[in-house]
C-alpha positions in Angstrom: 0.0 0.0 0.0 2.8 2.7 0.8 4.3 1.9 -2.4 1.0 2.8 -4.1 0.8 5.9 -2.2 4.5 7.1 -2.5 4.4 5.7 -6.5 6.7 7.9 -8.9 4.8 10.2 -11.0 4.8 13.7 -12.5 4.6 16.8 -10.3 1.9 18.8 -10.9 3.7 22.0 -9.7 2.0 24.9 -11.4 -1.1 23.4 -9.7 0.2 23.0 -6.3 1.7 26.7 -6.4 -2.1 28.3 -7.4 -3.5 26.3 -4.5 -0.7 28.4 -2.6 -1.9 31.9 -4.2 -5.3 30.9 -3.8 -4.6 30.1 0.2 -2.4 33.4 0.3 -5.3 35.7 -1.4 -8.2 34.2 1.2 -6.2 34.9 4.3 -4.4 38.1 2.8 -7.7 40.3 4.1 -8.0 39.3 7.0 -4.3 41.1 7.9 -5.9 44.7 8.0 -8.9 43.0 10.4 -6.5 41.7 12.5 -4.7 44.9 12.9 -7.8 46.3 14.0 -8.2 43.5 16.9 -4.7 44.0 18.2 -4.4 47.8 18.0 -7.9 47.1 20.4 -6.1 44.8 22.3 -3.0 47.0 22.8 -5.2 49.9 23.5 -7.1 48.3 26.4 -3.8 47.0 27.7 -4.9 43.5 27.1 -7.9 44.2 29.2 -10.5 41.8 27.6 -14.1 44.1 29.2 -11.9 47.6 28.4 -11.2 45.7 24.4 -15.0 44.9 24.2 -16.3 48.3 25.7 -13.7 50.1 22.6 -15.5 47.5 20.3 -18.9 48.4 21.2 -17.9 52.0 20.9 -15.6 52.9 18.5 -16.7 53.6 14.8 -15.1 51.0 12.6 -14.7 53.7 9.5 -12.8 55.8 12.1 -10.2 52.9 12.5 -10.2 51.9 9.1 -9.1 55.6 8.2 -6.3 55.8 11.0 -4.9 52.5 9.4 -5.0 54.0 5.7 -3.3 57.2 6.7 -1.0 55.5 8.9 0.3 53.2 6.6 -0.5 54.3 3.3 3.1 54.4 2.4 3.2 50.7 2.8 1.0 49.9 -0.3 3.1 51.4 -2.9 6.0 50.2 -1.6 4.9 47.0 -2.1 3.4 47.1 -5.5 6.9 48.9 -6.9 9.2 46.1 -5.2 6.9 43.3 -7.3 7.0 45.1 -10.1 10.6 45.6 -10.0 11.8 42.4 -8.6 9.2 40.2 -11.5 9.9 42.2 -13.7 14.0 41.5 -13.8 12.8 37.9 -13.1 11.0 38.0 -16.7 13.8 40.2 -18.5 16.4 37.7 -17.3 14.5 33.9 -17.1 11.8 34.2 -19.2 11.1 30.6 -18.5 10.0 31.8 -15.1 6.8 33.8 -15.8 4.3 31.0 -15.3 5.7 29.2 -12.2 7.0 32.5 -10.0 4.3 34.4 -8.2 6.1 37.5 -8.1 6.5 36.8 -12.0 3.2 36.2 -12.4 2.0 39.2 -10.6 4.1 41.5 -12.0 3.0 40.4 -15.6 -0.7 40.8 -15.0 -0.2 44.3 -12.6 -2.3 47.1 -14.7 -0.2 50.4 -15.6 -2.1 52.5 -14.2 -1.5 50.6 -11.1 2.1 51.4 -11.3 1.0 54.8 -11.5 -1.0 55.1 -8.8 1.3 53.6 -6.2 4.0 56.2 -7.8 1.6 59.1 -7.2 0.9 57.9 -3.4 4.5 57.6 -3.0 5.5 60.8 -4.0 3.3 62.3 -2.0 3.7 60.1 1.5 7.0 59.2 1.4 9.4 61.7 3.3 12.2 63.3 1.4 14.9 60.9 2.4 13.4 57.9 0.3 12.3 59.8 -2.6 15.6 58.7 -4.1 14.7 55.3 -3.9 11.0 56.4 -5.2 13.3 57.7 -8.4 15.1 54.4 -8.5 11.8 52.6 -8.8 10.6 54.5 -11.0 13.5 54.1 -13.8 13.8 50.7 -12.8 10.4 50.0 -13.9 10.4 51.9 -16.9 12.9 50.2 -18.6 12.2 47.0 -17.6 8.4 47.7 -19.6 11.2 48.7 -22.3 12.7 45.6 -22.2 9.6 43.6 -22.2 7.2 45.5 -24.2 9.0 47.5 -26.9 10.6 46.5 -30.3 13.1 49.4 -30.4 16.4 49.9 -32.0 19.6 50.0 -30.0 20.1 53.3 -29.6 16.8 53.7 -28.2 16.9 51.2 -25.5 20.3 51.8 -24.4 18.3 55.7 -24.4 15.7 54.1 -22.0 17.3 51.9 -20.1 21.0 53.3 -19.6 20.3 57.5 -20.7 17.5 58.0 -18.8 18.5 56.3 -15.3 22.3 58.1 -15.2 20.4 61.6 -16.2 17.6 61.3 -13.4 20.0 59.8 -10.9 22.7 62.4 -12.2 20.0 65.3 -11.2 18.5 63.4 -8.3 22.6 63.7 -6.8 23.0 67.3 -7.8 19.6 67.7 -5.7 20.5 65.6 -2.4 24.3 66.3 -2.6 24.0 69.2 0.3 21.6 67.0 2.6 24.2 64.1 2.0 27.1 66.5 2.6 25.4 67.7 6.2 24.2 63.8 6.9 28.0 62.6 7.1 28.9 65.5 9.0 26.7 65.1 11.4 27.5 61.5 11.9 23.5 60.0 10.1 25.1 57.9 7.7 22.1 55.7 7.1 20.0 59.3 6.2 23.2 60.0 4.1 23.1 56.6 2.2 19.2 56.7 1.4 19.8 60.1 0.2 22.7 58.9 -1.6 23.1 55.3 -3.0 19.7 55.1 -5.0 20.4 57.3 -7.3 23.6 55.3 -8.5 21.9 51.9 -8.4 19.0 52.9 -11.0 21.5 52.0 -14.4 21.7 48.4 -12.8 17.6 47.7 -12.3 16.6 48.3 -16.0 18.1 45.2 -17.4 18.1 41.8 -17.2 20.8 39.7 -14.7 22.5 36.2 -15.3 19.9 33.4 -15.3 21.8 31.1 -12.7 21.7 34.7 -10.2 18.1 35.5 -11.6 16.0 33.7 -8.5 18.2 34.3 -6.1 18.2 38.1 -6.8 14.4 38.6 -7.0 12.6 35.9 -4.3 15.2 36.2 -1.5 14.4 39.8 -1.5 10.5 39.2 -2.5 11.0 37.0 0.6 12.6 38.5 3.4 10.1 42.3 2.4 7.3 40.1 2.8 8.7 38.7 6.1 9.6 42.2 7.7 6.5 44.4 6.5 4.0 42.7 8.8 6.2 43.4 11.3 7.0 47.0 10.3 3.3 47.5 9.5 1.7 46.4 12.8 4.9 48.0 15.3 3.3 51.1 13.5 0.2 51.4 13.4 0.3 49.9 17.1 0.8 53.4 17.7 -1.4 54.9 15.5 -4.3 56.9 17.9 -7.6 55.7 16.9 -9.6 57.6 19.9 -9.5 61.8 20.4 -7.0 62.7 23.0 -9.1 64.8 25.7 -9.5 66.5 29.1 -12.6 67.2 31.0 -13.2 68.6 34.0 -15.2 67.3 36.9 -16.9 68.7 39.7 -20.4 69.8 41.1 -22.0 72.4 39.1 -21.7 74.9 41.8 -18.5 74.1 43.7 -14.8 74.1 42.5 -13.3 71.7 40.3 -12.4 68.9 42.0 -10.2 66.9 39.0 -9.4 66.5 35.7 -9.4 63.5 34.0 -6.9 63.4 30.6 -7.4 60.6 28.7 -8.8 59.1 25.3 -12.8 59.9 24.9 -14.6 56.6 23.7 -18.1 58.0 24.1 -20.6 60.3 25.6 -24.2 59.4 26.1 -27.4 60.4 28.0 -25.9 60.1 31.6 -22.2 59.9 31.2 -19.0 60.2 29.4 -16.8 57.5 29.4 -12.9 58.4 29.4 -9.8 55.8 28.8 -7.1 56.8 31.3 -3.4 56.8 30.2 -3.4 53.5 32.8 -5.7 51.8 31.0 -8.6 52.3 33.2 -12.1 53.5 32.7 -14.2 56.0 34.2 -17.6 57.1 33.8 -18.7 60.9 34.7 -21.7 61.5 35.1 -23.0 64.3 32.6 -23.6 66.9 35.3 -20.4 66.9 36.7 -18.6 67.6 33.3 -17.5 71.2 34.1 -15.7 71.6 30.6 -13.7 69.6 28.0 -11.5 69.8 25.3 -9.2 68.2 23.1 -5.5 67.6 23.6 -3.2 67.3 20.7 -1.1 64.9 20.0 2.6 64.8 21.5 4.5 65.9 18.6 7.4 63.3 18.6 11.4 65.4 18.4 12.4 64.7 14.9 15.1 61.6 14.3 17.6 63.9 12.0 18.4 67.2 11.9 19.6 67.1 8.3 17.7 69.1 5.6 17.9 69.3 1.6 17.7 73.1 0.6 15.6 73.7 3.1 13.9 71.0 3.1 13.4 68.6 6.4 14.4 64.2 5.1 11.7 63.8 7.3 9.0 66.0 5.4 6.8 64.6 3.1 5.3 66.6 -0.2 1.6 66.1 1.9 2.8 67.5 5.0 4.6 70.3 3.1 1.6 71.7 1.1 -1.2 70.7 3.0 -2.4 73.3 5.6 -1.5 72.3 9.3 -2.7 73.6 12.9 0.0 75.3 14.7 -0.2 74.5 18.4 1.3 77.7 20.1 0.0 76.8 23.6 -0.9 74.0 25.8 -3.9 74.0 27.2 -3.9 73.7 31.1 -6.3 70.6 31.0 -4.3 68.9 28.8 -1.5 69.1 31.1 -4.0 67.7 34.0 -4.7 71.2 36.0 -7.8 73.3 36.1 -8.8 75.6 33.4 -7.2 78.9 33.6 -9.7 81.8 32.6 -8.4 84.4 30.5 
């Protein structure tokens, strides 16, 4: 019987491997859901009641935003590293492009895709890993070249060697202050994202020896889709998903006897209901709520002190044309005393 079972035969490989996709795109959606559930969980300091009280309260469009804005640079970073890594996989082992899933995907990824997740990028990513955006970029362009057009020589060597060296060429004359003050200032990983990109665009537009050509594209597929769940839930872990408040509390006609500063999950008929730093709930009764407001965020000291032409590596294009509150003063509450009249 076990030679019956274990009986030589043909593998049915590209089979087996869409069973894989197939497993990989039904669990695939349940990722954002269960960054919901543990940004919940970490919020209630793995207090199950406090989790199920957020559940029952907070609006699940409100999360869903906090985790698109949080992490909308994720999603084009990883629709430019398929395209890029299948498509040197099809340039360089054609025989590849039915049995590699990044092969596969990046073959049947729609162009304006590509364009998208370029647009997003340029616009959420901060200045230090726009070179790499640029990188991308010329990286995927020619590899479309390569696979797509019937050009002369001069015209692909134009596309795939010209136009990289000019754009990294200007993308260096660009950054070269920012890299200068980077090494001076001892941030040599700012100063090599600023940096190195732009010299490694000539070498993505082409194809690479066939022997090298899986062991340059999965390993890396492999190790990106090992890291960004990681990456992806440490932050939005610390993404707020509730207002940051103060209230005061006392009797309506006496002195304020506290003020609570916390996250505001709800207010209803009889009470507001406040999350404490500690992870504790309390419920104040309407009529003792003297007054309230809400607390801004802590803004966080920036990592590097290096800029491009005054530019900050840690700006993005969003955060550098779209309008912004300037917080000039703390309010008293926030800082957990009474409310100071003017």
């Amino acid at each position: 019987m076990s030679a019956d079972i274990f009986a030589k035969g043909p593998v049915i490989a590209p089979r087996r491997r869409r069973s894989q996709l197939n497993w990989l795109f039904t669990v695939l959606p349940a990722f954002p859901l269960m960054l919901l559930v543990l940004r919940l969980w970490y919020l209630s300091r793995q207090d199950l009641p406090t989790m199920l009280l957020l559940v029952q309260y907070i609006n699940p469009l409100g999360m869903i935003s906090a985790l698109f804005i949080t992490l909308s640079w994720a999603i084009p970073a990883v629709i430019l590293t398929l395209r890029v890594l299948g498509g040197i996989l099809l340039v360089s082992k054609p025989g590849e492009a039915g049995r590699s899933p990044i092969a596969i995907a990046a073959l049947r990824m729609p162009d304006w895709v590509v364009l998208t997740a370029v647009l997003i990028a340029g616009f959420t990513w901060q200045l230090r890993l726009l070179p790499t955006l640029q990188m991308l970029i010329v990286a995927v362009l020619g590899l479309t070249a390569v696979q797509r057009l019937r050009a002369g020589p001069w015209a692909m060597h134009w596309i795939t060697l010209g136009v990289p060296i000019l754009t990294g060429v200007l993308t260096w004359i660009f950054v070269w202050p920012g890299v200068i003050a980077a090494v001076r200032g001892g941030e040599y990983g700012t100063a090599i994202l600023l940096g190195v990109p732009s010299l490694l665009g000539p070498l993505l537009t082409g194809p690479v020896p066939a022997s090298w050509a899986r062991l340059v594209t999965h390993w890396p597929a492999t190790a990106a889709a090992l890291a960004l769940p990681i990456v992806v839930g440490v932050v939005f872990l610390r993404a707020p998903v509730l207002p940051s408040s103060a209230i005061e509390v006392g009797p309506p006609d006496g002195p304020v006897e506290k003020v609570i500063v916390g996250q505001l999950i709800a207010v209803d008929d009889t009470s507001t209901t406040m999350l404490q730093a500690t992870g504790e709930v309390e419920f104040v009764p309407n009529g003792d709520v003297r007054s309230k407001t809400l607390c801004p965020e802590p803004v966080q000291p920036p990592e590097s002190a290096v800029a491009v032409r005054g530019w900050p590596v840690e700006e993005t294009v969003l955060e550098w044309i779209a309008p912004t509150r300037k917080v000039t003063e703390i309010d008293s509450r926030c800082l957990g005393r009474p409310h100071e009249p003017q």
